[in-house]
C-alpha positions in Angstrom: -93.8 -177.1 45.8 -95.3 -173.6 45.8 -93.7 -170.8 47.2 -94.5 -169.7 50.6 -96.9 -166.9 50.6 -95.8 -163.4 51.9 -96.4 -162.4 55.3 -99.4 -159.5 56.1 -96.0 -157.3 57.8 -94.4 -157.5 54.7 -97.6 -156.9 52.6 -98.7 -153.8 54.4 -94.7 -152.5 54.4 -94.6 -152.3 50.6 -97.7 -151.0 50.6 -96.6 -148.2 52.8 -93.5 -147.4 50.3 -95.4 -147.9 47.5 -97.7 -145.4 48.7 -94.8 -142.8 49.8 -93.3 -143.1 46.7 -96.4 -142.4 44.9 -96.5 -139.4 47.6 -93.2 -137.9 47.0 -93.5 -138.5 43.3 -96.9 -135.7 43.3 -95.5 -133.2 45.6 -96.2 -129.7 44.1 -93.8 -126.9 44.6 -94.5 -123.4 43.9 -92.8 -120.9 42.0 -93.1 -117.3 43.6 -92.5 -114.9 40.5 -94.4 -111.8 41.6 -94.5 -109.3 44.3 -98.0 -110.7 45.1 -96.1 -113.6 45.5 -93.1 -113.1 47.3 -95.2 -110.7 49.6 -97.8 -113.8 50.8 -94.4 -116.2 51.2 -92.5 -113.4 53.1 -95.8 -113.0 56.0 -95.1 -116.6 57.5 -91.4 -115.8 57.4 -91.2 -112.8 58.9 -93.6 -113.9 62.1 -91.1 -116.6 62.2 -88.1 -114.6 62.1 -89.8 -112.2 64.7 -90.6 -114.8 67.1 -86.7 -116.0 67.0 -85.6 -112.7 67.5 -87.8 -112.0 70.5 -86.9 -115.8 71.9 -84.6 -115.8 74.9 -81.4 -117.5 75.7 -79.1 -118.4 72.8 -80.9 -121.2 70.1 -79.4 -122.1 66.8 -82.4 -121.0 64.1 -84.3 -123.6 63.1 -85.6 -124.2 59.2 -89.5 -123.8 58.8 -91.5 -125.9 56.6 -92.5 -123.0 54.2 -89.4 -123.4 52.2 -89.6 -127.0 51.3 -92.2 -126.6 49.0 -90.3 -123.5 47.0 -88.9 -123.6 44.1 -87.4 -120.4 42.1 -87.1 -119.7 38.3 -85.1 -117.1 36.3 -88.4 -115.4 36.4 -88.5 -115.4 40.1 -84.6 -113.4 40.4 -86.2 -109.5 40.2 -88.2 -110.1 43.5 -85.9 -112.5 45.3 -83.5 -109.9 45.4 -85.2 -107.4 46.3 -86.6 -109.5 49.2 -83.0 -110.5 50.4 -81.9 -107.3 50.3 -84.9 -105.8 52.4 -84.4 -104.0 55.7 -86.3 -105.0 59.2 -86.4 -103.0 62.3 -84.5 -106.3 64.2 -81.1 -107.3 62.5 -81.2 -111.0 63.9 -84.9 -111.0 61.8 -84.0 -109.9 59.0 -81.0 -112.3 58.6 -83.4 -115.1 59.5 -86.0 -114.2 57.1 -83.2 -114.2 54.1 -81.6 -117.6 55.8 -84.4 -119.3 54.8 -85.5 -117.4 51.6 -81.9 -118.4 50.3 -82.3 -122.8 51.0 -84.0 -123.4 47.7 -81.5 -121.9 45.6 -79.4 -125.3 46.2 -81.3 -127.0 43.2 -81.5 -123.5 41.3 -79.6 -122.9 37.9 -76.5 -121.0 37.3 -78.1 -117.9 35.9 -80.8 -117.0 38.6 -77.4 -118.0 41.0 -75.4 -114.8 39.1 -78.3 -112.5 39.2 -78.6 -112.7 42.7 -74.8 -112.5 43.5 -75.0 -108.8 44.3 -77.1 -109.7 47.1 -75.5 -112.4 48.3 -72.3 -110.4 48.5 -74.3 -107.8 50.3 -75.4 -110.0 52.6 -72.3 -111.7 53.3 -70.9 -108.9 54.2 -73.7 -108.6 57.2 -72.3 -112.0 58.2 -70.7 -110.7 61.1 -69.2 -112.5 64.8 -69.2 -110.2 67.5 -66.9 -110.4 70.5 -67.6 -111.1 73.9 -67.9 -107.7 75.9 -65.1 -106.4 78.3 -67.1 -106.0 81.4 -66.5 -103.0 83.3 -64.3 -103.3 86.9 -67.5 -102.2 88.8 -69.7 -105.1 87.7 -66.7 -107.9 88.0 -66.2 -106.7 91.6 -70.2 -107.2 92.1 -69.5 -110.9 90.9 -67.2 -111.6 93.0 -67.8 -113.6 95.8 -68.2 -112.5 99.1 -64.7 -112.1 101.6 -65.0 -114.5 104.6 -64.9 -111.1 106.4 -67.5 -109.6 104.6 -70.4 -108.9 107.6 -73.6 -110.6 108.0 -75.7 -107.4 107.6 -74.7 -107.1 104.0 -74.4 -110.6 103.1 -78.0 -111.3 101.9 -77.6 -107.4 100.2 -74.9 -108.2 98.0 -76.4 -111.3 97.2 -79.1 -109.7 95.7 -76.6 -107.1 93.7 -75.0 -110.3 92.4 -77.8 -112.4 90.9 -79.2 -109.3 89.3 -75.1 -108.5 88.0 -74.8 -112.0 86.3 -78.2 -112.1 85.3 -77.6 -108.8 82.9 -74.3 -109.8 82.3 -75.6 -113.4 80.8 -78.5 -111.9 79.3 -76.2 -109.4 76.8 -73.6 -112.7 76.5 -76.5 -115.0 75.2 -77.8 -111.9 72.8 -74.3 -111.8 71.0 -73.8 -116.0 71.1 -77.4 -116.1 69.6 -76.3 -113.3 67.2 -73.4 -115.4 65.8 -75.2 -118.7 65.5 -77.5 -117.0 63.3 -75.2 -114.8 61.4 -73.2 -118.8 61.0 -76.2 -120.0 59.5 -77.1 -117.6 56.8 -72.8 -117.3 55.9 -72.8 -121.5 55.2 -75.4 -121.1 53.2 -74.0 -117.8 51.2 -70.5 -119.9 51.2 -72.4 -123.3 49.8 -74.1 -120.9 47.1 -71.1 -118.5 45.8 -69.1 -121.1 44.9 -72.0 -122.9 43.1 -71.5 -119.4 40.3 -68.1 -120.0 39.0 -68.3 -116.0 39.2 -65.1 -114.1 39.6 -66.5 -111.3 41.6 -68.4 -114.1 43.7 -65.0 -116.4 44.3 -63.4 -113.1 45.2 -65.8 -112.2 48.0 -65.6 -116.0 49.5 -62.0 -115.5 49.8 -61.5 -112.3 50.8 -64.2 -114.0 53.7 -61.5 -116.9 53.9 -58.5 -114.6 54.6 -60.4 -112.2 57.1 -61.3 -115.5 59.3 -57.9 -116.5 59.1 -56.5 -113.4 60.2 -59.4 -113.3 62.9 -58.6 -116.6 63.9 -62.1 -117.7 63.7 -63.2 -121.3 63.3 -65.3 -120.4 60.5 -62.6 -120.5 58.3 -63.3 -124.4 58.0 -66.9 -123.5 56.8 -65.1 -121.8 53.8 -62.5 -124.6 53.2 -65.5 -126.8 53.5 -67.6 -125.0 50.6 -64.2 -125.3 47.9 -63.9 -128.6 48.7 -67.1 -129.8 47.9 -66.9 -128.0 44.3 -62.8 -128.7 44.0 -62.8 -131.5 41.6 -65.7 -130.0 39.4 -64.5 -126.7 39.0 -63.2 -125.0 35.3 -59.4 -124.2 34.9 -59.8 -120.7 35.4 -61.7 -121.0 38.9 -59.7 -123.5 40.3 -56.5 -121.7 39.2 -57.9 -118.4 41.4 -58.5 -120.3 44.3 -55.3 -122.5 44.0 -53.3 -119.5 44.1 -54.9 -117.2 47.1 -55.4 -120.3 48.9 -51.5 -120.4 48.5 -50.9 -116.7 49.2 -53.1 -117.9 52.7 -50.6 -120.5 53.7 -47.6 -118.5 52.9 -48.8 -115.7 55.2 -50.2 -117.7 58.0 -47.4 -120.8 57.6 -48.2 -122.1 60.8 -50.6 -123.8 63.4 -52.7 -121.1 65.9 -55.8 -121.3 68.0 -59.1 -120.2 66.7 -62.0 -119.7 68.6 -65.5 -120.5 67.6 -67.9 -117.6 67.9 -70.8 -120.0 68.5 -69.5 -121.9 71.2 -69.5 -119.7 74.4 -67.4 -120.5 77.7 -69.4 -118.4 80.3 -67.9 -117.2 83.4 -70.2 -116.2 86.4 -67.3 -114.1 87.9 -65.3 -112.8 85.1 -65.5 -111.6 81.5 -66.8 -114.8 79.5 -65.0 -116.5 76.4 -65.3 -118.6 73.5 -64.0 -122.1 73.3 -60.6 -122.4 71.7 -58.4 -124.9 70.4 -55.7 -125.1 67.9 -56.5 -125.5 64.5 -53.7 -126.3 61.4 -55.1 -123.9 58.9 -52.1 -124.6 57.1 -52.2 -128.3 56.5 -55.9 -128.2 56.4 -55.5 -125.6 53.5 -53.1 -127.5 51.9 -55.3 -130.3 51.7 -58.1 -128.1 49.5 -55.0 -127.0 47.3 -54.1 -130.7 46.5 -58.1 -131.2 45.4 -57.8 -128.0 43.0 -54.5 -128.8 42.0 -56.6 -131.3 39.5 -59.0 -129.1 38.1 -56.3 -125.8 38.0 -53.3 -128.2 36.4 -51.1 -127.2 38.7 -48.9 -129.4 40.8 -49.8 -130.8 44.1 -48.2 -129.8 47.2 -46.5 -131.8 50.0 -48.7 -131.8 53.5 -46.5 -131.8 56.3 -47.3 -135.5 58.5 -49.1 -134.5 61.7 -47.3 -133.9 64.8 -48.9 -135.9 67.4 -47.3 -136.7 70.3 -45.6 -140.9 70.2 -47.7 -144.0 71.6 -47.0 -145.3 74.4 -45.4 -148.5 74.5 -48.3 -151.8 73.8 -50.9 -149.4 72.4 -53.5 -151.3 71.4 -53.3 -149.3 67.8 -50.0 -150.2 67.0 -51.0 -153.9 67.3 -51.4 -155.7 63.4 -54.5 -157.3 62.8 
C-alpha cells in the first residue's frame, strides 16, 4: 500500500519555511566603522528621534528598523562612542538616538563592551525620572469646580479659564511622563549591557544606580535586580562576590517592605496636583532572592527569605482544595 500523498497546504507551507530559512540564513548586516559611516546611520536616527521629541502626549519610544541590520566590531568602538556621547539641541532626542544606537551591542563581544563603558556610565547618569510638578495655589483654585453659588454671568467665563488651566497643566504632566518612559528605555538597556562587562567600574555604577532607586523608592529598582539576575549564575567569583555583598549592605539598610512609585505610570488629576501609581514593593525579599542566585557563583552561603505575608484564605477556597 503506498503512502498517501501530501496535501498542496502542506506542500506550499514547507515551501514557505524552506524559503524563510533560506531568507534569514542570507541576511546581511553592516558594520559601521568610520565617521562616513556612523554619520549616514546617525541621519535616519536623528529624524527619528526628532520626530519623537516633537510628538505629543506621552508614547513609549518605539525601536526603528535601522538597527536590525547593524552589527558593531572592535573596529567600530572609536566612533560609537563618540556618537553616544554626542550632544543634541532636544534632550528627549538625543537619549533616543543613543537608545537605539546601543541595541546591537547585545550580540557584541566583551572588549568593544569595555571600551565603550565610559559612555555608558555617562549616559546612565542622564537616565534621570523627574517628579510630577507642585502646581501653584492659583492654578488649583482655577481647577476647581464651580460653587453652586458661583453666578451665571461667570459661569461659561471660568469655564473657559478651566479647560485652558488643565489643558497646560496636562500638557507639562505628559512632557515629564514621556520624559521618564524614554529615559526607562535607554537605562534597561545600559543595565542589560553593564553587567554583560564583568567591569569593576561598570558593576559599581549599576549599583550605585540600584541603591539611589531604592533610596528614591522608585520601581526601577526591579529593572536593576532584573539585569543581575539574568547574569547571576554565570558570573566569575570576584563579580558575584561584589554584588553579593552591596546587595546585602541594600537589605541591611532598607530591611523592610515600602511603596515605590513607578515614574512611567502617571495617575492624572484634573483638579489637583497629579501622581504616580504606587504600591508596595518587598525590595527586601525580592533582593534576597538575587543574593541566593549569586550566592553560587560568589561561594558564599545562601540566605533565608522570609515566607510572604499574605493575608489567610477564607474558609473552602477553591486553592486550598487537593487535586
Amino acid at each position: 500500500m503506498r503512502p498517501p500523498k501530501p496535501s498542496l497546504p502542506l506542500v506550499a507551507a514547507i515551501a514557505f519555511a524552506l524559503a524563510a530559512a533560506g531568507a534569514a540564513a542570507k541576511k546581511q548586516y553592516a558594520t559601521p566603522v568610520s565617521a562616513e559611516d556612523f554619520e549616514k546611520l546617525l541621519q535616519p536616527l536623528a529624524e527619528q528621534a526628532e520626530a519623537y521629541a516633537k510628538q505629543g502626549g506621552d508614547p513609549a519610544p518605539t525601536p526603528g528598523k535601522e538597527m536590525a541590520s547593524i552589527q558593531y566590531s572592535v573596529q567600530s568602538g572609536a566612533q560609537l562612542a563618540k556618537a553616544l556621547q554626542a550632544r543634541h539641541k532636544d534632550p528627549l532626542a538625543e537619549m533616543h538616538i543613543a537608545w537605539q544606537l546601543l541595541q546591537p551591542l547585545s550580540m557584541a563581544g566583551d572588549e568593544l563592551l569595555v571600551r565603550l563603558r565610559p559612555a555608558m556610565v555617562e549616559l546612565l547618569g542622564r537616565c534621570e525620572y523627574q517628579p510630577m510638578p507642585d502646581w501653584p495655589a492659583s492654578i488649583l483654585q482655577t481647577l476647581a469646580p464651580d460653587r453652586k453659588d458661583t453666578p451665571k454671568n461667570l459661569v461659561e467665563l471660568r469655564r473657559q479659564r478651566r479647560e485652558a488651566a488643565l489643558a497646560q497643566k496636562r500638557n507639562a504632566e505628559r512632557a515629564i511622563v514621556k520624559h521618564n518612559r524614554m529615559a526607562q528605555a535607554l537605562e534597561q538597556t545600559l543595565k542589560s549591557l553593564l553587567v554583560l562587562m564583568g567591569d569593576e567600574k561598570a558593576d559599581q555604577a549599576l549599583l550605585a544606580r540600584f541603591r539611589s532607586e531604592v533610596q528614591m523608592k522608585w520601581t526601577t529598582y526591579a529593572h536593576t535586580l532584573q539585569a543581575i539576575r539574568g547574569q547571576a549564575v554565570r558570573m566569575k567569583k570576584e563579580q558575584a562576590k561584589v554584588y553579593y555583598d552591596a546587595l546585602l549592605d541594600v537589605v541591611r539598610e532598607h530591611p523592610k517592605p515600602r511603596e515605590h512609585a513607578d515614574p512611567t505610570r502617571p495617575a492624572y488629576s484634573d483638579t489637583g496636583n497629579s501622581t504616580f501609581e504606587t504600591r508596595p514593593h518587598d525590595v527586601p525579599a525580592e533582593t534576597l532572592k538575587v543574593v541566593n542566585l549569586l550566592a553560587t557563583s560568589a561561594r558564599e552561603p545562601a540566605v533565608i527569605v522570609a515566607p510572604d505575608k499574605r493575608p489567610p484564605r477564607k474558609p473552602g477556597d477553591p486553592r486550598d482544595r487537593r487535586r
